[in-house]
N, C-alpha and C positions, 0 to 999 in steps of 0.2 A: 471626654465630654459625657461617656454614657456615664461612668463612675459618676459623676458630678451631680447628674437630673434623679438615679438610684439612691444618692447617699440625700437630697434635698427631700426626696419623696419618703425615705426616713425619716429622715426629724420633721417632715410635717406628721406623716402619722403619729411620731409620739406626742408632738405639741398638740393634735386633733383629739387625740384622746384624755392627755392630759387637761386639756382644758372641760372637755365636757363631763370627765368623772369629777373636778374639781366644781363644777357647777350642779351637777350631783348629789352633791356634797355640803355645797352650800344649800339647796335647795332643802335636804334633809335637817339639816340644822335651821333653818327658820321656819322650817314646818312646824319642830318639836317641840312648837310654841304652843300652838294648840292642837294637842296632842296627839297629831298626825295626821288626825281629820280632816284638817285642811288643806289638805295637800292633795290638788287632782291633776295626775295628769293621763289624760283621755286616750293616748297612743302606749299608753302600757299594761300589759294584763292585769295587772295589781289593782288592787283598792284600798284604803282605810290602812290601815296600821302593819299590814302585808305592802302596799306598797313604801312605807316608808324603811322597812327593814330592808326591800328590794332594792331601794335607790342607795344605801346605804353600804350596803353589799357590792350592788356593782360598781360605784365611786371608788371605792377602795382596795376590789380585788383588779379593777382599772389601773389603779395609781399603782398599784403590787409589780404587774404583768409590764406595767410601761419601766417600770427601775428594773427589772429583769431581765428586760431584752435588752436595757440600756447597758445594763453591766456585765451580757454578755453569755447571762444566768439562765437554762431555759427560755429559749428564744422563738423556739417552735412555737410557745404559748400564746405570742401576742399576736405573730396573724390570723388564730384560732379565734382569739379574743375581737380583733378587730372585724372577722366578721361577722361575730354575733352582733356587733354593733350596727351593722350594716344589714342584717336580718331583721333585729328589733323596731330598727326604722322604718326598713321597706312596710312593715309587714305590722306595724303601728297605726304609721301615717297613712298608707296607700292600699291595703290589704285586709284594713278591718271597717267599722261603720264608722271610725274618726270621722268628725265634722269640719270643716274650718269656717271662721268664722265669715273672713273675707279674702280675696285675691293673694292681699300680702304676705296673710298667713300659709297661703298654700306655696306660695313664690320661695315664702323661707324654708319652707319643710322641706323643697326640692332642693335648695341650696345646701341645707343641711345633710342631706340623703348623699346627695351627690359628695360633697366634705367627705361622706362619711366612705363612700365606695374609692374616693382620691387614696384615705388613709388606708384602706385595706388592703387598694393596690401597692404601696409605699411601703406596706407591709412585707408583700410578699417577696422585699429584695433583702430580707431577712435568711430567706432560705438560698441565696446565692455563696459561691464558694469561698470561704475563707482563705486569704494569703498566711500562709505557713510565714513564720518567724524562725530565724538565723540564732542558735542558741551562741554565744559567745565564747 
């Protein structure tokens, strides 16, 4: 049973991450429309064309770290990784002059935060012990 809730609270963290550096991502890419400028988002230290290099960066050193721990590669990396994610939120949303606009906004940034604190704990059963394998 504990195996079961450890290995579920893995693949959410990697599906947690994988989706928001994918949306990252996306977000970089319809920004590069008008040429970066347009792209604000208020809970990151970045601005202007820093931040789209930023978003761009972490989507994909994201997507890197999540096939890494997947295959097994430097594993240490992603709960590293997963709680800067969890630091950038707390400390975005909750920790700087961020605004929200209304209720819902703030209702999803906690849901979000919290997702994000879910995958970091799910992370860390990364660093639980490997079962040795029977060479044949």
């Amino acid at each position: 049973m504990k195996i079961a809730i450890l290995w579920l609270l893995r693949v959410y963290a990697y599906l947690f991450t994988l989706a928001l550096c994918i949306f990252l991502l996306a977000v970089a890419f319809f920004g590069t429309g008008g040429g970066g400028s347009s792209i604000k988002l208020g809970m990151l230290p970045w601005e202007g064309a820093a931040l789209l290099r930023a978003i761009i960066a972490l989507g994909a050193i994201g997507i890197l770290l999540t096939a890494f721990a997947v295959a097994g590669f430097a594993r240490w990396l992603f709960p590293l990784w997963s709680l800067m994610i969890l630091i950038l939120m707390v400390r975005g949303f909750f920790l700087s002059n961020y605004s929200f606009a209304d209720a819902s906004q703030f209702k999803f940034a906690v849901w979000l935060t919290a997702g994000a604190l879910i995958a970091f704990l799910g992370s860390l059963s990364l660093f639980g012990r490997q079962r040795k394998t029977m060479k044949r």
